[in-house]
C-alpha positions as a Markdown table, in Angstrom:
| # | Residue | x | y | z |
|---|---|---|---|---|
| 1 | Unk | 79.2 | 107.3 | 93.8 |
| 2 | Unk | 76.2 | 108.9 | 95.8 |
| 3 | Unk | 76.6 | 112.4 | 96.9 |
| 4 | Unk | 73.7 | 113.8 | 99.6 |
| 5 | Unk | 73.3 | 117.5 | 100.4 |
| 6 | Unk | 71.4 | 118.3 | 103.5 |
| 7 | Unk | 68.2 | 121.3 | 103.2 |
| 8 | Unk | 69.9 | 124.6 | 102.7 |
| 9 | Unk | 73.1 | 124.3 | 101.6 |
| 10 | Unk | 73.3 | 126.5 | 98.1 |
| 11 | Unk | 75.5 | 126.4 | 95.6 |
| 12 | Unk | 77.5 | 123.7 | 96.3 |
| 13 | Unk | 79.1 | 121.8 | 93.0 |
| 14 | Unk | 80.9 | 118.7 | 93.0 |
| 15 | Unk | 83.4 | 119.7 | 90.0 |
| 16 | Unk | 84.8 | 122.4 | 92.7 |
| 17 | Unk | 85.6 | 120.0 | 95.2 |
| 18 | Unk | 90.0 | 119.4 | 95.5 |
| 19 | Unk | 91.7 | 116.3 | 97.2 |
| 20 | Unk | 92.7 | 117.3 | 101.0 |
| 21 | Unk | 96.4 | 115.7 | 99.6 |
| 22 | Unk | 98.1 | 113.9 | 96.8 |
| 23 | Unk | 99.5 | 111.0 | 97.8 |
| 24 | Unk | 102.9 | 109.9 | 97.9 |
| 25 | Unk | 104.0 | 107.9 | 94.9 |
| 26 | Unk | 106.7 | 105.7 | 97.1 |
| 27 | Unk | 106.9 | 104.7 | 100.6 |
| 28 | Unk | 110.8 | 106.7 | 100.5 |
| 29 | Unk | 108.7 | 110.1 | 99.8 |
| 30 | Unk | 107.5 | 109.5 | 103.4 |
| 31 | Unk | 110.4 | 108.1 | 105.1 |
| 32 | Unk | 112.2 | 110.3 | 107.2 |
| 33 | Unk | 116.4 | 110.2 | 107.2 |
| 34 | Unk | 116.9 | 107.6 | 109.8 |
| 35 | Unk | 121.1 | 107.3 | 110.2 |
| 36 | Unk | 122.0 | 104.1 | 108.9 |
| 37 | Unk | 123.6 | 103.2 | 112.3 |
| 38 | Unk | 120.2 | 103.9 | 114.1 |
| 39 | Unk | 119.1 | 101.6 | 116.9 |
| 40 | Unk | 115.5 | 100.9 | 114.7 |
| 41 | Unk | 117.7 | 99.0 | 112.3 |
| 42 | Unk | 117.5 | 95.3 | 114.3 |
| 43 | Unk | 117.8 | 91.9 | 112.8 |
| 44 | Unk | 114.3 | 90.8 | 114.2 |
| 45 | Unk | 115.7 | 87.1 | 113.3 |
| 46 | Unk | 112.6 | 85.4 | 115.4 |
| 47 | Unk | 110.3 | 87.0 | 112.7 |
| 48 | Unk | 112.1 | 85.6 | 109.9 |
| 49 | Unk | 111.8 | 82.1 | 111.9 |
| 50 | Unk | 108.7 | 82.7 | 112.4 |
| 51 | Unk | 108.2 | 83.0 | 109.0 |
| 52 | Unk | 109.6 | 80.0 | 107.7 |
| 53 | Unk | 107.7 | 77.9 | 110.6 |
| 54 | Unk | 104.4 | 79.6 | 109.4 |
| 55 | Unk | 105.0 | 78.3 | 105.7 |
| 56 | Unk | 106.3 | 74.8 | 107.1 |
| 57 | Unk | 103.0 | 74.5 | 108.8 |
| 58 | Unk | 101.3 | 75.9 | 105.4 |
| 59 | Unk | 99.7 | 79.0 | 106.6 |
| 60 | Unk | 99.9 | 82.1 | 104.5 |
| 61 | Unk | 101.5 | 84.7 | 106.5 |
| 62 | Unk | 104.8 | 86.2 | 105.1 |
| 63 | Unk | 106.7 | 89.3 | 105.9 |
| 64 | Unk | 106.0 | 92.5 | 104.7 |
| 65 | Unk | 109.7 | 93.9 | 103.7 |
| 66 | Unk | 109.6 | 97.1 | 102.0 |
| 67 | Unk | 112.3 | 98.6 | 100.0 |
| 68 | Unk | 111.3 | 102.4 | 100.1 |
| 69 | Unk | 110.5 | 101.8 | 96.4 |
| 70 | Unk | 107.0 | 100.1 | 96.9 |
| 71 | Unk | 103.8 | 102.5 | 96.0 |
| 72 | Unk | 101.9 | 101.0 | 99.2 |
| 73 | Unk | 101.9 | 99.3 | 102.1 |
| 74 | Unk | 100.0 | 96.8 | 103.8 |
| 75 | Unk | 97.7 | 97.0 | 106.7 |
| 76 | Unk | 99.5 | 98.5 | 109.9 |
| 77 | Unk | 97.7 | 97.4 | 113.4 |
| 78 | Unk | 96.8 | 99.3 | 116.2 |
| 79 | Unk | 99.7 | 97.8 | 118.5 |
| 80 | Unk | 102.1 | 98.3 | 115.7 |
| 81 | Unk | 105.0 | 99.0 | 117.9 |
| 82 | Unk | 105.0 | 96.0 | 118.9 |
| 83 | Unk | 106.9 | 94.4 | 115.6 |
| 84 | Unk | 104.4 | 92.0 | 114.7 |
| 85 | Unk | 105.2 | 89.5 | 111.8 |
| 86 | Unk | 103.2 | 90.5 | 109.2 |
| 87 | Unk | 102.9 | 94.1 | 109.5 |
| 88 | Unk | 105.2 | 96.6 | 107.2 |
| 89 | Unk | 109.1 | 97.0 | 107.8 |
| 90 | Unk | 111.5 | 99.1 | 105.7 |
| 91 | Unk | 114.7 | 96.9 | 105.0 |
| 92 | Unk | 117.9 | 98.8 | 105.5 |
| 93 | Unk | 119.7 | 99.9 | 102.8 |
| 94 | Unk | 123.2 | 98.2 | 103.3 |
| 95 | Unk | 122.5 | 95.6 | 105.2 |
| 96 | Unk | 119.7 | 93.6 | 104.7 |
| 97 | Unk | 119.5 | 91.3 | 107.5 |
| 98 | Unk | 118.4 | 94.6 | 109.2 |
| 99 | Unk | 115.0 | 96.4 | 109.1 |
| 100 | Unk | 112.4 | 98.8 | 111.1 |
| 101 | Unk | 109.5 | 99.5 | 111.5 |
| 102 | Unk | 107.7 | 103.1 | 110.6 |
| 103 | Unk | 108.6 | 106.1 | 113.1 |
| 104 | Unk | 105.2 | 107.6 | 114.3 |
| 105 | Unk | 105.9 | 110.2 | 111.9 |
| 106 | Unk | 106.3 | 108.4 | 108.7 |
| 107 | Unk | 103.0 | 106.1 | 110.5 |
| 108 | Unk | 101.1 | 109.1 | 110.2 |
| 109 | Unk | 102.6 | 109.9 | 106.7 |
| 110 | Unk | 101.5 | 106.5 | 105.2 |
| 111 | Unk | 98.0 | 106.7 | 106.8 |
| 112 | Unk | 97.3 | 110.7 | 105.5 |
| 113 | Unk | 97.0 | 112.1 | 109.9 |
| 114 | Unk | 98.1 | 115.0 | 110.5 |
| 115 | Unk | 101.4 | 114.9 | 112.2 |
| 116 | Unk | 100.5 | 117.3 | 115.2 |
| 117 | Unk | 98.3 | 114.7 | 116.6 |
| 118 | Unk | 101.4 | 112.9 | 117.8 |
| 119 | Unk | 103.8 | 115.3 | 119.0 |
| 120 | Unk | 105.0 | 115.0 | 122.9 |
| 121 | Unk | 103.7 | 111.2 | 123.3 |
| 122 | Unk | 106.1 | 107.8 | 123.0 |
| 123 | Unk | 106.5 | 105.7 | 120.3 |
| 124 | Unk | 104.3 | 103.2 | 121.3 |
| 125 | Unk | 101.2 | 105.5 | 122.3 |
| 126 | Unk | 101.9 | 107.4 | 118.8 |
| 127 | Unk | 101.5 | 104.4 | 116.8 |
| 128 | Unk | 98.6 | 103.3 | 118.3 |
C-alpha cells in the first residue's frame, strides 16, 4: 500500500484514518421489504432458457440467483434495468420460479452510493 501526502499538509497519521462504512455482511441487510405479491417478482423464463442454450452451446455464462443469504454479489452493469442474463437477481422467497432484480435503492446499497443521488428519477435512469 503507497500512501502520498502533498507539501503542507501536517499532522496527518494513517493509524487515525476510519472506514467511510462497514459493509454489509449479507445481500438481505440491504434488501428493502418488497411485498411478496410485488410486480418485480416475474418468472423471467427466457433467461433461464437462455441459460440452458448458453451451456448447450458451451459458453460459460450462468445466472446469478441470489438468496439474500450470499456475502456479495456479482458485477451489476450500467443498463442494469434492463434484466440482463447474467447480472444479480434475488429469488423470491416462496416461490422460486420467481425473482427481481435490485430496486435503485438496494443498487446503491450494494455498490456503497449514497442514496440521495437517486431520489425523484425512474428506475431505469437510477440504476444506471
Amino acid at each position: 500500500c503507497v500512501v502520498a501526502l502533498s507539501h503542507g499538509i501536517d499532522g496527518f497519521e494513517l493509524e487515525k484514518v476510519q472506514p467511510v462504512r462497514t459493509k454489509e455482511s449479507r445481500i438481505q441487510d440491504i434488501l428493502e421489504p418488497v411485498p411478496l405479491d410485488s410486480e418485480r417478482w416475474k418468472s423471467f423464463d427466457y433467461l433461464a432458457e437462455k441459460e440452458l442454450r448458453d451451456k448447450a452451446a458451451g459458453k460459460g455464462f450462468s445466472r446469478q440467483l441470489l438468496t439474500g443469504d450470499d456475502e456479495f454479489c456479482g458485477t451489476i452493469g450500467k443498463d442494469y434495468a434492463k434484466c440482463r442474463s447474467t447480472e444479480p437477481f434475488i429469488v423470491h422467497p416462496e416461490q422460486p420460479e420467481l425473482s427481481r432484480i435490485f430496486t435503485p435503492t438496494e443498487h446503491c446499497r450494494v455498490k456503497g452510493i449514497p442514496e440521495e443521488l437517486i431520489q425523484g428519477l425512474s428506475d431505469t435512469i437510477a440504476h444506471q
